[in-house]
TIMI-406493 format. One record per residue (C-alpha): residue number from 1; residue in one letter; x, y, z. Coordinates in Angstrom, 2 decimals. Example, Ala and Ser with C-alpha at 12.3 -4.5 7.8 and 13.67 -1.06 7.14 Angstrom:
<atoms>
ATOM     k   r      east     north        up
ATOM     1   A     12.30     -4.50      7.80
ATOM     2   S     13.67     -1.06      7.14
</atoms>
This chain:
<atoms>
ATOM     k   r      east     north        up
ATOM     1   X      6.24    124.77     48.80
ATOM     2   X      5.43    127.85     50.55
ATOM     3   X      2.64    127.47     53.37
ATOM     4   X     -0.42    130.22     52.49
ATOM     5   X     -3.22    130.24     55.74
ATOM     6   X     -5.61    132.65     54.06
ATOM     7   X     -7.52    132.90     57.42
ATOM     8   X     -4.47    134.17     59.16
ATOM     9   X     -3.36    136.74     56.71
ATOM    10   X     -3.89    140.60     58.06
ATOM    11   X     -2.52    142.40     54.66
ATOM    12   X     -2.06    142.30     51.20
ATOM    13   X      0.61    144.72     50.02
ATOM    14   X      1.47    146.11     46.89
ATOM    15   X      5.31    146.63     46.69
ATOM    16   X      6.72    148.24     43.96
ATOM    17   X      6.39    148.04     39.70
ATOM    18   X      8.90    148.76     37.24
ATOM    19   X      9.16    149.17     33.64
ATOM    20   X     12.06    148.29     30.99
ATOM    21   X     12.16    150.46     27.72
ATOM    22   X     15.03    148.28     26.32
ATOM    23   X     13.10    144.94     26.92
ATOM    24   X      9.09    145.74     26.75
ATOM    25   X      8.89    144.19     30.24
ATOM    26   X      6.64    144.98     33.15
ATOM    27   X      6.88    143.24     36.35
ATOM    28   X      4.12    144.15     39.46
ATOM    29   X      4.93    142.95     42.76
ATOM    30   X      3.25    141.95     45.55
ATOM    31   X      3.23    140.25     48.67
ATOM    32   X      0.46    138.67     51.70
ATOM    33   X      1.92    140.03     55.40
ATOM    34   X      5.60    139.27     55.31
ATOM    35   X      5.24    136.76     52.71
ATOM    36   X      7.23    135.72     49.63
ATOM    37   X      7.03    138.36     46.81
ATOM    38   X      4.29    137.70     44.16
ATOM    39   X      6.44    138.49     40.86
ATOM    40   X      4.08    138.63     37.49
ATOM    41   X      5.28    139.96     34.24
ATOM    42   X      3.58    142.36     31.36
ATOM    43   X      5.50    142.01     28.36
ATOM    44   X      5.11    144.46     25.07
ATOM    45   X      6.33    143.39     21.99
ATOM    46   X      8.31    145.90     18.99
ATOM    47   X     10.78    147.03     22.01
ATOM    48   X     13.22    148.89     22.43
ATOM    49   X     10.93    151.86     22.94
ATOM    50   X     12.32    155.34     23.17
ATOM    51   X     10.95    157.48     25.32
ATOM    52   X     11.00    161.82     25.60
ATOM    53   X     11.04    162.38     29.66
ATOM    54   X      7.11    163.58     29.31
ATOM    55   X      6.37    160.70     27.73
ATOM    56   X      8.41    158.28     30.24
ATOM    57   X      6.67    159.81     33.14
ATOM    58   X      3.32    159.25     31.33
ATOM    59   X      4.57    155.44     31.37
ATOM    60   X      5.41    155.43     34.79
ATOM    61   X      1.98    156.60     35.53
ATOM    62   X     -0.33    154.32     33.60
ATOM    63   X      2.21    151.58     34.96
ATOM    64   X      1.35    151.92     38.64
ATOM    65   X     -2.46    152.00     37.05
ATOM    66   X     -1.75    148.54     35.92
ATOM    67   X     -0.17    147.57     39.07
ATOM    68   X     -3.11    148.73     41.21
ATOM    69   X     -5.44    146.96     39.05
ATOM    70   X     -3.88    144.09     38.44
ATOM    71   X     -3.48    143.54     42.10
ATOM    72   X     -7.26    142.22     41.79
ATOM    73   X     -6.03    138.77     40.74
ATOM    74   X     -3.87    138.36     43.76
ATOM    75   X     -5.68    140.32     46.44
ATOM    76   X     -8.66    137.42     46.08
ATOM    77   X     -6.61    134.86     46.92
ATOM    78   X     -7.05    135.83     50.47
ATOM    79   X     -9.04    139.43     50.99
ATOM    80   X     -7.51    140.50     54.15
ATOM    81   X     -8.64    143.55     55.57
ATOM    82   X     -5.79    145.78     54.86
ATOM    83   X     -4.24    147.22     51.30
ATOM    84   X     -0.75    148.84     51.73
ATOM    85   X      0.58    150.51     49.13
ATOM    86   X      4.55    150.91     49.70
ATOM    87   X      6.26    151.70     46.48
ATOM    88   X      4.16    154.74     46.00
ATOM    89   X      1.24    157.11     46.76
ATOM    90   X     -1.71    157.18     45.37
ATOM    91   X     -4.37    160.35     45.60
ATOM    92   X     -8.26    159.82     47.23
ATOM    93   X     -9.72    160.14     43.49
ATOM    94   X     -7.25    157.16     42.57
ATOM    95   X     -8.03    155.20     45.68
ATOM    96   X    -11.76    155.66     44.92
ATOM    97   X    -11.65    154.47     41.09
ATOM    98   X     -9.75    151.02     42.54
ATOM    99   X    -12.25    150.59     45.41
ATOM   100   X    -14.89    150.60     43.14
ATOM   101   X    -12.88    148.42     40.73
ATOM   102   X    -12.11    146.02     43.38
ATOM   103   X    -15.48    145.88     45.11
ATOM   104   X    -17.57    145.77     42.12
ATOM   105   X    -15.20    143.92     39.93
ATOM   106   X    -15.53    140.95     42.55
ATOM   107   X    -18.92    140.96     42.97
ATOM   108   X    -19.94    137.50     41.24
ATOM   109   X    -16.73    135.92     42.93
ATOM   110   X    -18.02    137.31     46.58
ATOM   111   X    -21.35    135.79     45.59
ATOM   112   X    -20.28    132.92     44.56
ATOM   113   X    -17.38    132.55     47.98
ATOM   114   X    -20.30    133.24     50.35
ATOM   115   X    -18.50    137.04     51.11
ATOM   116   X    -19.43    140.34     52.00
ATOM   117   X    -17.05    142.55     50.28
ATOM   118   X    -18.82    146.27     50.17
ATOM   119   X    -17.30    148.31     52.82
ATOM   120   X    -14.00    146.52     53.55
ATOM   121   X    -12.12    147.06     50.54
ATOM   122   X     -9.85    150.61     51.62
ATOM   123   X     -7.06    151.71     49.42
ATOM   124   X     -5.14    154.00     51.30
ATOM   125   X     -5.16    157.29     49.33
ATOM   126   X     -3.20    160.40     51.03
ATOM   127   X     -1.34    162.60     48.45
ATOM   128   X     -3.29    165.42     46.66
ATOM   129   X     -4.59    164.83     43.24
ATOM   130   X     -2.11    165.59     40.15
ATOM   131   X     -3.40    166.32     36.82
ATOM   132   X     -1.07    165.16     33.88
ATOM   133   X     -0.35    167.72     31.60
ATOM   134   X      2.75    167.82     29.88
ATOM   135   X      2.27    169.47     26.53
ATOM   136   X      5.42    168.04     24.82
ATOM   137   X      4.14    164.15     24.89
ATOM   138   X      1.16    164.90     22.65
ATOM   139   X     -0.32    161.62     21.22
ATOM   140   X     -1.07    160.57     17.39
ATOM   141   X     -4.88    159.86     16.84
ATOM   142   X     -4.66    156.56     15.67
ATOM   143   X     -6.76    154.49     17.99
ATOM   144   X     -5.49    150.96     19.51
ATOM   145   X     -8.31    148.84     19.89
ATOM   146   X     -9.22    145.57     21.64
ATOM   147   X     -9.75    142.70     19.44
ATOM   148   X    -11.32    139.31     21.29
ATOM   149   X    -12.39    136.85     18.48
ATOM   150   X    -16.14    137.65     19.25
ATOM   151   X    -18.32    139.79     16.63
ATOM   152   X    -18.22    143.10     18.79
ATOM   153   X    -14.96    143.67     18.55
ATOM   154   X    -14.73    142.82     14.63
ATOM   155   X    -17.84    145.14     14.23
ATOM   156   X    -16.15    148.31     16.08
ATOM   157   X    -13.03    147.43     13.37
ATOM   158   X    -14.97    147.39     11.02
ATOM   159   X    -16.84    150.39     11.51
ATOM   160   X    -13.64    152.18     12.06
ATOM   161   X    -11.93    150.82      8.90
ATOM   162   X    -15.21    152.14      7.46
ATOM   163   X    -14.94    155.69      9.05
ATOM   164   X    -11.14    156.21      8.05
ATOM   165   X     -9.76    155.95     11.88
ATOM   166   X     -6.33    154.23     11.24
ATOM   167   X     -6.08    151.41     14.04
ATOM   168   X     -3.69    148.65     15.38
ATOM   169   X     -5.79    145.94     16.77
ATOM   170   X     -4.53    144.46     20.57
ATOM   171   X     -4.97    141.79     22.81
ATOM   172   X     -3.66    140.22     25.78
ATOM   173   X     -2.77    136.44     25.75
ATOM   174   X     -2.02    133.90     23.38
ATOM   175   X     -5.66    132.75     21.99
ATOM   176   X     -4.97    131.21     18.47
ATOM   177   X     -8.35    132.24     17.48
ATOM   178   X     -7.92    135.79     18.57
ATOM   179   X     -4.65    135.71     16.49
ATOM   180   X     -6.34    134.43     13.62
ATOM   181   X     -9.30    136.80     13.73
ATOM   182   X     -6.47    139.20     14.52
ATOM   183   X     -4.57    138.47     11.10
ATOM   184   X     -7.82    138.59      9.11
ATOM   185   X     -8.25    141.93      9.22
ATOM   186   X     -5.25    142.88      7.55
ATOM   187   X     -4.39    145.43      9.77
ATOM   188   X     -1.17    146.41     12.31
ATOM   189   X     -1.38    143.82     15.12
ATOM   190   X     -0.08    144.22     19.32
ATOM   191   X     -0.01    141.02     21.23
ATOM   192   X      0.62    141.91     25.10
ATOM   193   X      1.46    138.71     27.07
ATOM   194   X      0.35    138.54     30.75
ATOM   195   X      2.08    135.84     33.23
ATOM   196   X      0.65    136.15     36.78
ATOM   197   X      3.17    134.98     39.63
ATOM   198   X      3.56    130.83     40.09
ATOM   199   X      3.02    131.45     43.48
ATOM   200   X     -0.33    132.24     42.75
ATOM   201   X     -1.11    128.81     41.35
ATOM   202   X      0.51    127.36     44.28
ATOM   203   X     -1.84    129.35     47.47
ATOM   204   X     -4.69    127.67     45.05
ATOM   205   X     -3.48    124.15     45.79
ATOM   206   X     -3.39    125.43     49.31
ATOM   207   X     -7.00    126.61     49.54
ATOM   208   X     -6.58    130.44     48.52
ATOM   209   X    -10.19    132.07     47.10
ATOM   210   X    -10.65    131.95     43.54
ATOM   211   X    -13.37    132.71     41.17
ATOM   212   X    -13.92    135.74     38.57
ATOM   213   X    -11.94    138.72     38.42
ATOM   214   X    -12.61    142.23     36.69
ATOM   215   X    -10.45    141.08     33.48
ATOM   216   X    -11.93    143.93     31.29
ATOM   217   X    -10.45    146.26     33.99
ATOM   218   X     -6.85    144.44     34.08
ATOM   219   X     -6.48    144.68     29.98
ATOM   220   X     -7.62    148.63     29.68
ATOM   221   X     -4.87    149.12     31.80
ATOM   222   X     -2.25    146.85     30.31
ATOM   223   X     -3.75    148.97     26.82
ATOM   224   X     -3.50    152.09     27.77
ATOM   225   X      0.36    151.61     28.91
ATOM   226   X      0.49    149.90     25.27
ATOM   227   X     -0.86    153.02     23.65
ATOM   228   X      1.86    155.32     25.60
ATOM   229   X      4.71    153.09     24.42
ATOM   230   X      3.38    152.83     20.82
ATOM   231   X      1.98    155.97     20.74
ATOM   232   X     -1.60    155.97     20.05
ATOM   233   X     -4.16    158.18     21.71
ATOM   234   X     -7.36    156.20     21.71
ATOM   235   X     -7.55    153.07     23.54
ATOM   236   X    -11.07    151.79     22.25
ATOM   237   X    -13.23    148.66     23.63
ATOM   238   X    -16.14    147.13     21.98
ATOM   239   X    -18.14    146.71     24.90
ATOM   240   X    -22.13    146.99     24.36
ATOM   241   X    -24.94    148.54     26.73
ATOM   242   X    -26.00    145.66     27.31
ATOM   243   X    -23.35    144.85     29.71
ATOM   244   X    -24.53    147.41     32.36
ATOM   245   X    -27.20    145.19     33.89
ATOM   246   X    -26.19    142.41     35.99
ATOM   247   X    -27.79    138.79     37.07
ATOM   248   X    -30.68    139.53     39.42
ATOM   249   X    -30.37    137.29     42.13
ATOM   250   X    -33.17    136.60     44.63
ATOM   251   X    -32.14    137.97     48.06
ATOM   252   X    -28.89    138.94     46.89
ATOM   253   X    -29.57    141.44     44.36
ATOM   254   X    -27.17    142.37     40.64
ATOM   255   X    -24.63    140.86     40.85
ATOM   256   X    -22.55    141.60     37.56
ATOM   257   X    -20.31    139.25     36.00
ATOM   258   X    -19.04    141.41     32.88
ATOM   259   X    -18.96    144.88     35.61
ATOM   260   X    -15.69    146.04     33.80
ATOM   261   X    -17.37    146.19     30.95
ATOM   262   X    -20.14    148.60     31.65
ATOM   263   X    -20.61    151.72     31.56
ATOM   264   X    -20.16    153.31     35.44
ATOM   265   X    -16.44    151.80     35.02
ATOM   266   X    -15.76    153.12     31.97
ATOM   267   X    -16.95    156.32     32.92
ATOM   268   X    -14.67    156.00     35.77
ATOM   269   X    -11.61    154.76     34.05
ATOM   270   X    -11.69    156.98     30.84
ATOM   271   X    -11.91    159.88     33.59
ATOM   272   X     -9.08    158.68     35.59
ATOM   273   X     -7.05    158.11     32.32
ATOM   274   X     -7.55    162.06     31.02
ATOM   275   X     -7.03    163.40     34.81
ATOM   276   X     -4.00    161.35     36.04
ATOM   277   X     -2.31    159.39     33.31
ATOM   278   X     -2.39    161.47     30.12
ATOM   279   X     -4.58    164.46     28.90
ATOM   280   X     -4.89    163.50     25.30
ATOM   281   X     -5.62    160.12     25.77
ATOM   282   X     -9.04    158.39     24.93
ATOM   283   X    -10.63    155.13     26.27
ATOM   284   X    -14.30    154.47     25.21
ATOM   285   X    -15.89    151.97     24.18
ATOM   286   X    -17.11    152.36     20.29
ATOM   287   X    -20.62    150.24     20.82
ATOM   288   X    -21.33    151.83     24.03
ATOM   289   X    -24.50    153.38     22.91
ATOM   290   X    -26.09    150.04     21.30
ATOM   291   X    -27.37    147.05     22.75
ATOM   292   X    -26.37    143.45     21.47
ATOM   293   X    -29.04    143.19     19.25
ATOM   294   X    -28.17    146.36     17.47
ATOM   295   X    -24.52    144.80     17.40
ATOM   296   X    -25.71    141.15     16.15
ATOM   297   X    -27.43    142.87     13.09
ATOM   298   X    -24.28    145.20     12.37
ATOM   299   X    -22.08    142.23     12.26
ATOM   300   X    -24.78    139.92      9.84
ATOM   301   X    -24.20    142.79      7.38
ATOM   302   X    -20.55    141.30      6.94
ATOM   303   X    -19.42    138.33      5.56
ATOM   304   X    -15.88    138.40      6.04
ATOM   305   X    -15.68    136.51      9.45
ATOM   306   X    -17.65    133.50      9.47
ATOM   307   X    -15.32    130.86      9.52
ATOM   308   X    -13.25    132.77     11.88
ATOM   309   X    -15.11    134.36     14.96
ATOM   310   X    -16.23    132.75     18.20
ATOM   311   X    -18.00    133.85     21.08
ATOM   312   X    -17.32    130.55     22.64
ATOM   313   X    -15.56    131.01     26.40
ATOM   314   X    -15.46    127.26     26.63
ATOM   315   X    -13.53    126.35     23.58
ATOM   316   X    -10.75    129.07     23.77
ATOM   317   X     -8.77    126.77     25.58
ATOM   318   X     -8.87    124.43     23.37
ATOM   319   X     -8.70    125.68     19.85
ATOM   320   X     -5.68    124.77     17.48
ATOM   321   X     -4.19    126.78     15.24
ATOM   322   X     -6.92    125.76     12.35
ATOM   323   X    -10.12    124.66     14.58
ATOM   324   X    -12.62    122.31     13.42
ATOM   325   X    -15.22    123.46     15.73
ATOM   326   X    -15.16    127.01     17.28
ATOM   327   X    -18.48    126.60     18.83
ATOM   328   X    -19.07    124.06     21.99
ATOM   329   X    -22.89    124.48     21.24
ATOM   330   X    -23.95    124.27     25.15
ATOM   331   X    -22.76    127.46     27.08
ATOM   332   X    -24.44    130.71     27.58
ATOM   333   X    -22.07    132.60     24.82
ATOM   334   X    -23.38    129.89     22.15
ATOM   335   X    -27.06    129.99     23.47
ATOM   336   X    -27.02    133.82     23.12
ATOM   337   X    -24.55    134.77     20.34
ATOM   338   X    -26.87    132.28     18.07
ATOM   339   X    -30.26    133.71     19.11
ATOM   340   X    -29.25    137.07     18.38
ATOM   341   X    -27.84    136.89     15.22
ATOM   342   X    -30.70    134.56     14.37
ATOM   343   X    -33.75    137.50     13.42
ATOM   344   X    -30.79    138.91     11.60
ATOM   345   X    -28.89    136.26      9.25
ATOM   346   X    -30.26    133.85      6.76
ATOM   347   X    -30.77    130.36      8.67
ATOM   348   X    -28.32    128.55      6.30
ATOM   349   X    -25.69    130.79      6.87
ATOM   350   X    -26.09    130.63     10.59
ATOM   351   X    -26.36    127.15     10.90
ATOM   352   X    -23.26    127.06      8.87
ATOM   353   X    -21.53    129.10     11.38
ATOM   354   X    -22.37    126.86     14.15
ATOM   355   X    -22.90    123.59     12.31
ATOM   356   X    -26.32    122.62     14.04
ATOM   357   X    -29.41    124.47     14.95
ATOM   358   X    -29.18    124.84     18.55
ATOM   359   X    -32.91    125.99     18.69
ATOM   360   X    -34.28    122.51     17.28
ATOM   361   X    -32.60    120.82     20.54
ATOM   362   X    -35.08    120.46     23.24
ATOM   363   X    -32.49    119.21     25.67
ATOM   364   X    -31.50    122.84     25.53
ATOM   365   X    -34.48    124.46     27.03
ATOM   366   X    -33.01    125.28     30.23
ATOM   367   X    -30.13    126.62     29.24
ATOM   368   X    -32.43    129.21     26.62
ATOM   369   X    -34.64    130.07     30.01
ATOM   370   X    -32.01    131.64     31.60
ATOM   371   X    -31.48    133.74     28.72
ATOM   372   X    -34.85    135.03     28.56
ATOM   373   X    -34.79    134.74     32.36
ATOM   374   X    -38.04    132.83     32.54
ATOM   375   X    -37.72    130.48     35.48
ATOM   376   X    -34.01    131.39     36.13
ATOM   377   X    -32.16    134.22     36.29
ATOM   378   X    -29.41    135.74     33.92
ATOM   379   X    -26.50    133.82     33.37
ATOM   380   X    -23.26    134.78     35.22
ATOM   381   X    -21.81    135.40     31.37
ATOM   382   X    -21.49    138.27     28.94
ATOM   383   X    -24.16    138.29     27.35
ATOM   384   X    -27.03    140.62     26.56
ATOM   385   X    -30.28    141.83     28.80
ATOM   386   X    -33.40    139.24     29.19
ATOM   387   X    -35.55    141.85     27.17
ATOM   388   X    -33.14    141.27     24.02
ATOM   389   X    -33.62    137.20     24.27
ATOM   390   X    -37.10    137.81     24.39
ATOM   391   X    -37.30    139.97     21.62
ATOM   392   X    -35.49    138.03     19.53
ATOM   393   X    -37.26    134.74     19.91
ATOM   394   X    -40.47    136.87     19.84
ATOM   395   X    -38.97    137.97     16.24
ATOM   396   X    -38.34    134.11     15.55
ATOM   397   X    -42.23    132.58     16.83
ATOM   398   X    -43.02    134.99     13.96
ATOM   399   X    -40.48    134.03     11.19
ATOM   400   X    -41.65    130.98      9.36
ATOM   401   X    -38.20    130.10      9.10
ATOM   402   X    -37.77    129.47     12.36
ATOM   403   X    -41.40    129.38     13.93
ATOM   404   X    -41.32    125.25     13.52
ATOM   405   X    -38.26    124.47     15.59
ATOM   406   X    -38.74    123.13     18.51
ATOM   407   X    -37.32    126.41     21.42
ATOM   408   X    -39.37    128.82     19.51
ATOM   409   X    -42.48    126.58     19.48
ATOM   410   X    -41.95    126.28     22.74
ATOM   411   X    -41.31    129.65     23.88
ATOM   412   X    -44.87    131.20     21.76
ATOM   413   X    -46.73    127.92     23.24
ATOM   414   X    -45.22    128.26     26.86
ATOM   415   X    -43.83    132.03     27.62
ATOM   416   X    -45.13    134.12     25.04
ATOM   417   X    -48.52    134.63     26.57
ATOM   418   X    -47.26    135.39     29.84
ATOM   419   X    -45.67    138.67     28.35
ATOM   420   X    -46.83    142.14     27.74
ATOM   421   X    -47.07    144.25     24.72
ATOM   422   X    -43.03    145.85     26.16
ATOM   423   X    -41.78    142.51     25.82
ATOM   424   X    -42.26    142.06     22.08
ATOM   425   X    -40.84    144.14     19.09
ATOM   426   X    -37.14    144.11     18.26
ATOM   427   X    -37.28    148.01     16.87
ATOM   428   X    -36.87    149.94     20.18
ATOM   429   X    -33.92    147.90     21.39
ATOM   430   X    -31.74    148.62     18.40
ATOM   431   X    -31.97    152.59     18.64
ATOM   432   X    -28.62    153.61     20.46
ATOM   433   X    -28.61    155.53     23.97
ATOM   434   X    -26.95    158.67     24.65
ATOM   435   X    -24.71    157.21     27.31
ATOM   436   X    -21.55    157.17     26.02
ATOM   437   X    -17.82    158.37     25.71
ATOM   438   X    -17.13    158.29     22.03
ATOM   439   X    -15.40    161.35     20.48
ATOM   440   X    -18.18    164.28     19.16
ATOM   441   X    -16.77    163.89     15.65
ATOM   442   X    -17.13    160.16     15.48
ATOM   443   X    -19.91    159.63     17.26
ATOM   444   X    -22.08    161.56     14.69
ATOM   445   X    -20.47    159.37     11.45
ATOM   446   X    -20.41    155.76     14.15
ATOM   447   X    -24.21    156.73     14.29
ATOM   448   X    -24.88    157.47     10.84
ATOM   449   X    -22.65    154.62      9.66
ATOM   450   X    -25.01    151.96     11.85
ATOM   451   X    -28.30    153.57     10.43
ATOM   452   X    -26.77    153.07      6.74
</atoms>
């Protein structure tokens, strides 16, 4: 076993990345001071992939992206305070996107570790900037988009399928429910695999930091190599507005635990992706401009999912290939993915999705609270803004479908009164924002499509 002193380590270093056409495999390498090298491997399926020279050196680009970012899950283990980068150089705009990444990416995990990380996290960046423009590796406009067993993603497939975009839909990992969700939407599949260094597991034993890492940020990269090899020139999320506010945390601050899936690092990352990997290709997310309210009542228009989808962070680790439950009932995803669908879906049919009523359990007040953040803040989860919770069990105090349980009594006996008139009304939080990177021509018939 390899001995890992986190408190003596001076440098984390990111050595070198290659890429196999022949193969589909990745490997990233990196290394702690003079340590043993850190070897994980990205593996794309439907090689051999053949490759013009423009497109190849697109590849090569968006490869060391993925290296740099992918760093994040290593460089925690011990955040010294120096980042070498000696395969390569890397440009001041480049160095600022992954100091950003890195420094907001980790923010719940510095929280949570007791650490100051915002002003010690330097990526050395030296060489002038290079903009990527070769006008021989143009890209098809079919769009590859993220698919994560949850009801965002199926609702930006759907609208797409909808809209007449053709799509593959992609993930990283090997969730049997994302495969299944994956499968029932009839369309092309791309299953990425991701398997991070043993070492890795082995500094844990030996009291390296963990905690949360920027995973949004680690996949868009490990996409948007996937959409050079299999050329496709979108590379579309389905992350929500909703995800740009963070926990609030008394003396602290926001802290925000979904920060890769916001909107000031896609901003970032779409940019950096046009200037320095590839011109022509796209990453946005499709339900930027909505919150998850306006999301929760797209997705109760279809049907086609119920006995497939789940939210559920706590359960992916355990689901079989044909679950019996997809829902744990208990956690923040459950707690918020029922309440919003609830103003929006037929109580029968949502009760059939998660097989009990999870706002008839008193026991589960607390866990509610933090949702609407009454007495607690936010919960270090995705999921959506205190002002949706509360205007959706505002919508419920009213519904005499759900006024009698016993949450919702509770909330228009208990927290109701202490509200103002901006805390009630579900109408203004499901018009969509104008912050967003979706395509002119789509975003017109997305918009249209959601008002229909």
């Amino acid at each position: 076993m390899t001995d890992f002193d986190r408190a003596a380590i001076r440098a984390f270093r990111f050595l070198d990345c290659r890429f196999d056409p022949a193969t589909g495999e990745a490997q990233l390498e990196y290394a702690f001071d003079a340590g043993p090298v850190l070897v994980e491997t990205v593996r794309f399926p439907v090689a051999p992939f053949m490759l013009s020279p423009a497109r190849a050196a697109a590849v090569q680009r968006a490869l060391r992206l993925l290296h740099l970012v992918a760093g994040v899950s290593y460089y925690k283990a011990a955040v010294p305070p120096e980042i070498r980068i000696e395969g390569y150089d890397i440009d001041a705009e480049t160095a600022a996107l992954l100091t950003s990444v890195y420094e907001n990416g980790l923010g719940e995990f510095a929280y949570r570790n007791g650490l100051a990380l915002r002003g010690k996290i330097h990526f050395p960046g030296t060489t002038p900037g290079d903009a990527a423009r070769e006008p021989d590796a143009v890209l098809s406009d079919r769009a590859l988009v993220a698919i994560g067993g949850g009801k965002d993603s199926l609702v930006s497939i759907e609208a797409l399928r909808s809209l007449g975009v053709a799509q593959t839909v992609a993930w990283v990992g090997s969730s049997p429910l994302i495969r299944a969700c994956a499968d029932r939407t009839g369309l092309p599949t791309l299953n990425a695999t991701r398997s991070l260094s043993p070492l890795l597991f082995e500094y844990n034993k030996q009291g390296a930091l963990n905690g949360h890492i920027p995973v949004t940020a680690v996949n868009s990269a490990i996409l948007v190599l996937a959409a050079l090899l299999t050329d496709h020139g979108q590379v579309v999320f389905s992350n929500e507005r909703s995800a740009s506010y963070g926990s609030l945390i008394p003396g602290t601050g926001e802290v925000n635990h979904q920060w890769s899936k916001g909107w000031d690092f896609e901003r970032q990352f779409a940019a950096h992706v046009r200037r320095a990997i590839h011109p022509d290709l796209h990453y946005y997310s499709l339900l930027r401009p909505y919150s998850e309210l306006a999301v929760a009542r797209q997705f109760a228009r279809l049907h086609h999912y119920d006995q497939h989808f789940s939210s559920c962070n706590r359960n992916f680790h355990l689901l079989g290939e044909r679950p019996a439950q997809r829902w744990c009932g208990i956690c923040p995803k459950c707690h918020f993915v029922f309440l919003a669908l609830a103003p929006f879906m037929p109580k029968p049919r949502l009760m059939g999705i998660f097989g009990r009523n999870l706002l008839d359990e008193p026991e589960q007040a607390p866990g509610f609270d933090a949702l609407l953040e009454y007495r607690d803040h936010k919960p270090f989860e995705c999921v959506g803004e205190g002002r949706e919770s509360r205007a959706a069990m505002d919508a419920l105090a009213d519904s005499p479908a759900w006024r009698e349980d016993a949450l919702v009594k509770r909330y228009a006996r208990e927290i109701r009164p202490q509200l103002d008139a901006s805390e009630r009304g579900l109408a203004p939080l499901l018009e969509p924002s104008d912050d967003h990177g979706i395509p002119d021509g789509l975003w017109e018939r997305l918009r249209a499509h959601f008002g229909a």
